[in-house]
N, C-alpha and C positions, 0 to 999 in steps of 0.2 A: 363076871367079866363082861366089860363093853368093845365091841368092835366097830369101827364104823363100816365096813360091810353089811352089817347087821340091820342096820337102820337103809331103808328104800328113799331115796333120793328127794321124790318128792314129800312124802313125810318128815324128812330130815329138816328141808326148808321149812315147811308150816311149822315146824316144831321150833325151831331156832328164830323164826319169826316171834311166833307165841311168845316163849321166852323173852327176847328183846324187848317186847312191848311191855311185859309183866315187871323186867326189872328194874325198866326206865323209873317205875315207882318209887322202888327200894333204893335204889343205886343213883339217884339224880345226877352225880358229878363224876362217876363211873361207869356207867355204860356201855352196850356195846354196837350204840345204832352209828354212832361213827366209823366201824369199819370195813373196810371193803368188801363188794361181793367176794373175791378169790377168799381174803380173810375168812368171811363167813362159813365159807364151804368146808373151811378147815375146822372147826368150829363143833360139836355141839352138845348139848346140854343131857347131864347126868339126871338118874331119878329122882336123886335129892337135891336137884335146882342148880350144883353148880357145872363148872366148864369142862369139857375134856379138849385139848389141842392135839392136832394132828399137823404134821410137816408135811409138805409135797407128795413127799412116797408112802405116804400113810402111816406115818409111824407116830405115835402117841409120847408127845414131847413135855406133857402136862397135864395132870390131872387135878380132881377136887379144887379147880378154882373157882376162888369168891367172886370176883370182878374181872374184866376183862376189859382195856379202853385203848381204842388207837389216841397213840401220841404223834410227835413232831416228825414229818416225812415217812408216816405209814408205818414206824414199830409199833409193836404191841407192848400193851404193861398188863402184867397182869399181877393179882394180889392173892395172897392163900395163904388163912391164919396169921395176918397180919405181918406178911413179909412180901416183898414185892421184889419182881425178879421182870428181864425185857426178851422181847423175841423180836427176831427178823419180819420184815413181811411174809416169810411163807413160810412161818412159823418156827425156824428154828432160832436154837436157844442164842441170844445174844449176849446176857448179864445170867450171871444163877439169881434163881429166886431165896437171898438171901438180906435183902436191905429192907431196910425200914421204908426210904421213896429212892425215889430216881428221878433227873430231873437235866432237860436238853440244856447244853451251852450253847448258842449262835451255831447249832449245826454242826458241830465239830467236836464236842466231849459231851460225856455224861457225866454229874454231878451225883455221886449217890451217895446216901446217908446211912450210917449202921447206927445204933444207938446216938452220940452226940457227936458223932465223927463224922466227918468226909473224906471221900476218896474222889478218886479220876480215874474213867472211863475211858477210850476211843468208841465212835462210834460203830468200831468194827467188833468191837464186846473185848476188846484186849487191856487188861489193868494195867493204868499208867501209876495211878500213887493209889497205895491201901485207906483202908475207911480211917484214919489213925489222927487226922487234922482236927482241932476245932474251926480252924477256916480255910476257904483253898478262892484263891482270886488268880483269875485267867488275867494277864499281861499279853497285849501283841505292840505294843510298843510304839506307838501310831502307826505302824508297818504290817499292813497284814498279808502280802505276799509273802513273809516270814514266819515260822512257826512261831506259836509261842510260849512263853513262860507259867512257873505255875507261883506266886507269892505262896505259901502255907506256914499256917500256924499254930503251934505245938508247943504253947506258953511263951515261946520268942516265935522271932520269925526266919523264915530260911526260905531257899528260890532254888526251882526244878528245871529243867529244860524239858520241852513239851516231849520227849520218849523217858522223862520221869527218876533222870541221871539228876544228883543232886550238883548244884552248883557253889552252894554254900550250905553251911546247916541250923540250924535251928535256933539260934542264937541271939539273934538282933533286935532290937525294940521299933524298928521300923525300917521296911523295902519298901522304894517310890522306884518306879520305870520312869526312864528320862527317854528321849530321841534315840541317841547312840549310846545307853550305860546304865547304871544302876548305880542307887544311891543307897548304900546299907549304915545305917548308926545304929551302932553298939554303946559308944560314948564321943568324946571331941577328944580328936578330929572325929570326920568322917572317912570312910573308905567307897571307893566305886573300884564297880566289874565293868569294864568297855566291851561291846560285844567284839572284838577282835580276840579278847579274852586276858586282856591285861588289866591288872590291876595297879590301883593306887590307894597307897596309905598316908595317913600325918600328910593331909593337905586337903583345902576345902575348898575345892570349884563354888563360884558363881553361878551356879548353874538356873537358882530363881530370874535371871534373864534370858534362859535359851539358849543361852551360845554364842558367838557373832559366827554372822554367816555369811558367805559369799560366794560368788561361781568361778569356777575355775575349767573351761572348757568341756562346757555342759556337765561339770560335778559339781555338787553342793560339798563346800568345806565350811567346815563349822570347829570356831576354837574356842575355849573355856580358860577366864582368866580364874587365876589360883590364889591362894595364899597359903603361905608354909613359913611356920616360924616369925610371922608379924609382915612378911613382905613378899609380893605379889608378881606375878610373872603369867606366863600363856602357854596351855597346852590344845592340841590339833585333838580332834573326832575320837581320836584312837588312846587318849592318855599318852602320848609323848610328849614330854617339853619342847616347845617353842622356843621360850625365853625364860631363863631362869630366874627364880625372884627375886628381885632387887627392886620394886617400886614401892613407895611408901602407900600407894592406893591402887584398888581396883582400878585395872586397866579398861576405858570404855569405849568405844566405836565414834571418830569424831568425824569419819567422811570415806565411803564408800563410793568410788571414780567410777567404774565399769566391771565389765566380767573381765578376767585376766587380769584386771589390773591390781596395783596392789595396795591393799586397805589401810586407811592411816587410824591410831591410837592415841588416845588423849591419856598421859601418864604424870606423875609428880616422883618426880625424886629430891631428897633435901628439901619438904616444901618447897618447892618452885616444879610448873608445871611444862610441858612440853607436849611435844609431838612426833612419833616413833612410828615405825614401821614394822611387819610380823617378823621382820629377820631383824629386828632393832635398830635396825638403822634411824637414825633422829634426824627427822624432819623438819623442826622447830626446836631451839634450845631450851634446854631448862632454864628459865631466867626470868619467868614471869608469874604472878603471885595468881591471877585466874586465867584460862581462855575459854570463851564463850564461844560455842557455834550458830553463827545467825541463819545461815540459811543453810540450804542443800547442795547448794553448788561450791562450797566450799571458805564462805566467806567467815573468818572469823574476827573477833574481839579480842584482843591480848591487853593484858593489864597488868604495869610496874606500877611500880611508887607514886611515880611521875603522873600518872594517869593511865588513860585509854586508849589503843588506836586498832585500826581497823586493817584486816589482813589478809592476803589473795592466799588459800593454800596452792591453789591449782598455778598460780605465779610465783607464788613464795617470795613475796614479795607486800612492803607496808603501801593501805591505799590511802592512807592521810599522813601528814607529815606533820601531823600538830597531837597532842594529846587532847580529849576530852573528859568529860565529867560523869555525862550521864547521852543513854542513845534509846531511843523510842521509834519500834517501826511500825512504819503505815504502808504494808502491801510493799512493794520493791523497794521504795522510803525510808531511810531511816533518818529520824531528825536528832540532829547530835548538838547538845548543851556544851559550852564554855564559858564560862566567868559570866551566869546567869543571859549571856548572849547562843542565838541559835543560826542551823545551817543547816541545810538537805543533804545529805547522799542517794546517790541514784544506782542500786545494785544494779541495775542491767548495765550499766554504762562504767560504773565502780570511779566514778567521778564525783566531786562534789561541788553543790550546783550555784554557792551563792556565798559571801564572806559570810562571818559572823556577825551581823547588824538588827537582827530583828531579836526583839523578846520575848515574841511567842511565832510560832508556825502550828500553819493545821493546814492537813490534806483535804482536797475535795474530794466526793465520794470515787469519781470516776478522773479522767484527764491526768493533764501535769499543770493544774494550777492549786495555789497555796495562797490559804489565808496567811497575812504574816500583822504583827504588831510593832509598829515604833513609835516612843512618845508617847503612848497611850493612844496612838491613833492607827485602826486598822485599814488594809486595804487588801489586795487582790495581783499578787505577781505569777509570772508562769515560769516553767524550768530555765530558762534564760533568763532569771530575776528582771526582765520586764515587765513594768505595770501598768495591770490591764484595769483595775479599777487604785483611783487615790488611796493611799492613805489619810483622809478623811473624813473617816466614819467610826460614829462608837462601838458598832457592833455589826458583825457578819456573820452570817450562817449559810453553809452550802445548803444546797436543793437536790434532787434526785436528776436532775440535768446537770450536767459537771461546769456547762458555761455560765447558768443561772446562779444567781445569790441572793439573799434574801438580807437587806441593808437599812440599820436603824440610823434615823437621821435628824435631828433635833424631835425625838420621843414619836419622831411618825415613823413606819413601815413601809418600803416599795420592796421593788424585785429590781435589777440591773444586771446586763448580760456583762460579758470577759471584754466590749466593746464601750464600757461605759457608758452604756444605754441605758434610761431608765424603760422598761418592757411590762411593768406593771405599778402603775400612778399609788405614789405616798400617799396615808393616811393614818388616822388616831388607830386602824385593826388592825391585830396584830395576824402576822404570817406565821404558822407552823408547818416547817417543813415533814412531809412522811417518808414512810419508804417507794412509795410508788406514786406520792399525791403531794399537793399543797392545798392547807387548808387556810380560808382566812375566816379569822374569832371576832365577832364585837366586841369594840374596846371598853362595853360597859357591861356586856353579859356572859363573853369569853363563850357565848356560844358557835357554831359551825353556820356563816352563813354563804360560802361558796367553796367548792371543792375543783381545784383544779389541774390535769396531767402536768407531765412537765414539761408541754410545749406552752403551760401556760390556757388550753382549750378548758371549757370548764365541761366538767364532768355531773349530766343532771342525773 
């Protein structure tokens, strides 16, 4: 029999030292120079080389161990005959020594292995699920001031709640953790668990986009458009219907105003599309074949038979009174085609800035001036279709200066400013304009023979 009385204190240490050093040999990946003095004192070594453990009060809580290695926040693991069992820091017993390994989760479970099984630990040594899994995956649901779940699998799969209550069983060929829910398939449909604790069957969230989300006096509300039975409707965080299915498509987010206020939905019903609100109230009639969202501030496209026009949600109200074709934007711009003739819209202002007369328009990089073409002859107008250079020229190209242009003129090259000024003298080189630079090429080697800002200074 060993006592640790038996052994004088400071022989105890040399001897436990000795040992440490000798096993570090044999044990390279188990050792036991990682653990603490207190540790150690509790600590020490049999005749036949291996462990004896002592608790606080002296009392001998393990014997005939092989290994002994502190792990993650100071437990011990210890091994003996190839089964491994955990201790407390001061030595008492936390897991029995009865697993194959053990193995920390982020601080908060133990992971232990029996033959090809897993179980679940607390870190306070209390069994939350038996060794009986072939898999066990910790869920917190992007929420970690909530406990959390346990996915396991046992040929299907089934979901635990972190005190090891089962919530479903074993059954499903795949659990995904969503925000607010759980996505279980067994087959189509799908079913989800809402963490309120409701369920829903024979219907399939959208939930591949997240949700639509919005705030509602400092609460995040989040709804999930559905389908059941071919047609589509909206439920709130919790699995409650919203709006019952009646749209022929997914319902998608077409303009979110503020917090409080209340979110508009781009829907079709009858192929014809509209705009509805989360209490259904219809914003926009169903009566149009697309609507397109241009921008953020609410400006949309709606498009009949008839064509194109353009539309204030935040006015509710049409901003052109014509139909078009085709609409290309440049930055708050949008240049609108009719009967191969063109026109600017100006979103800040939701005015349109010029009849339909030109057959081509191009924005300059910066400013409100626009190339425009008529005749085959281009020029230079500003958002008042005033012209600030003729139409006279075969060819214009903006510069990284918004007043400057760069103008071909019977096969020579100059530069002229929004004043009709020539500010850099025609010639046979040709001008490329950069992003930060203008370069000018010889016209017979197209090589770089001056580089200059866009005040026109040259740049050596």
């Amino acid at each position: 029999m060993y006592h640790k009385a038996h052994i004088p204190m400071k022989k105890l240490a040399f001897l436990l030292l000795f040992m440490v050093c000798t096993t570090m040999i044999g044990h390279a990946q188990e050792t036991s120079d990682f653990l603490t003095p207190h540790q150690k004192q509790n600590i020490i070594v049999q005749s036949n080389g291996k462990y004896r453990i002592f608790n606080d009060n002296d009392k001998p809580v393990a014997v005939d161990i092989d290994t002994v290695q502190r792990v993650r926040d100071g437990f011990i693991k210890v091994r003996k005959g190839g089964k491994v069992g955990l201790l407390f820091q001061n030595g008492a017993p936390c897991i029995p020594l009865n697993y194959d390994d053990i193995d920390a989760y982020t601080g908060t479970f133990w992971i232990v292995t029996k033959g090809k099984y897993k179980g679940i630990f607390t870190y306070e040594g209390k069994q939350v699920l038996p060794p009986v899994y072939d898999e066990i995956t910790v869920e917190w649901q992007n929420n970690y001031d909530k406990p959390p779940h346990f996915i396991v699998k046992k040929e299907k799969y089934g979901l635990f709640d972190s005190k090891g209550n089962m919530v479903v069983p074993t059954e499903y060929t795949k659990i995904e953790a969503k925000d607010d829910h759980w996505k279980l398939t067994k087959g189509y449909p799908f079913e989800y668990i809402f963490n309120n604790g409701n369920t829903v069957k024979d219907a399939t969230l959208a939930d591949e986009i997240n949700g639509i989300s919005y705030r509602k006096d400092d609460d995040l509300i989040v709804y999930y458009p559905y389908e059941k039975n071919g047609l589509w409707g909206l439920m709130d965080g919790n699995g409650h219907t919203i709006i019952t299915p009646q749209y022929d498509q997914q319902l998608s987010l077409i303009k979110y105003e503020a917090e409080n206020q209340p979110i508009k939905l781009l829907a079709c019903k009858d192929n014809y599309y509209g705009i509805i609100e989360t209490d259904n109230n219809i914003v926009v009639p169903f009566q149009y074949k697309e609507i397109t969202r241009k921008n953020d501030k609410g400006l949309l496209e709606l498009e009949t038979k008839e064509g194109k026009r353009l539309y204030s949600l935040a006015k509710k109200c049409s901003l052109t009174d014509f139909n078009y074709e085709k609409i290309e934007n440049k930055g708050h711009y949008y240049i609108l085609t009719k009967d191969y003739l063109k026109t600017v819209f100006d979103a800040d202002t939701e005015l349109v800035l010029f009849p339909f007369k030109y057959t081509s328009i191009d924005c300059a990089y910066e400013g409100d001036f626009f190339i425009v073409e008529k005749d085959q002859q281009e020029g230079v107008v500003n958002s008042k279709d005033e012209v600030c250079i003729p139409l006279d020229y075969q060819y214009i190209d903006p510069t990284c200066n918004p007043n400057l242009f760069i103008i071909e003129r019977n096969n020579k090259y100059g530069i002229v400013n929004t004043k009709n000024e020539t500010v850099y003298p025609f010639s046979n080189n040709n001008i490329v304009n950069e992003y930060n630079r203008i370069e000018i090429h010889d016209a017979s080697t197209d090589k770089i023979i001056k580089v200059l800002d866009n005040n026109l200074k040259e740049i050596k």
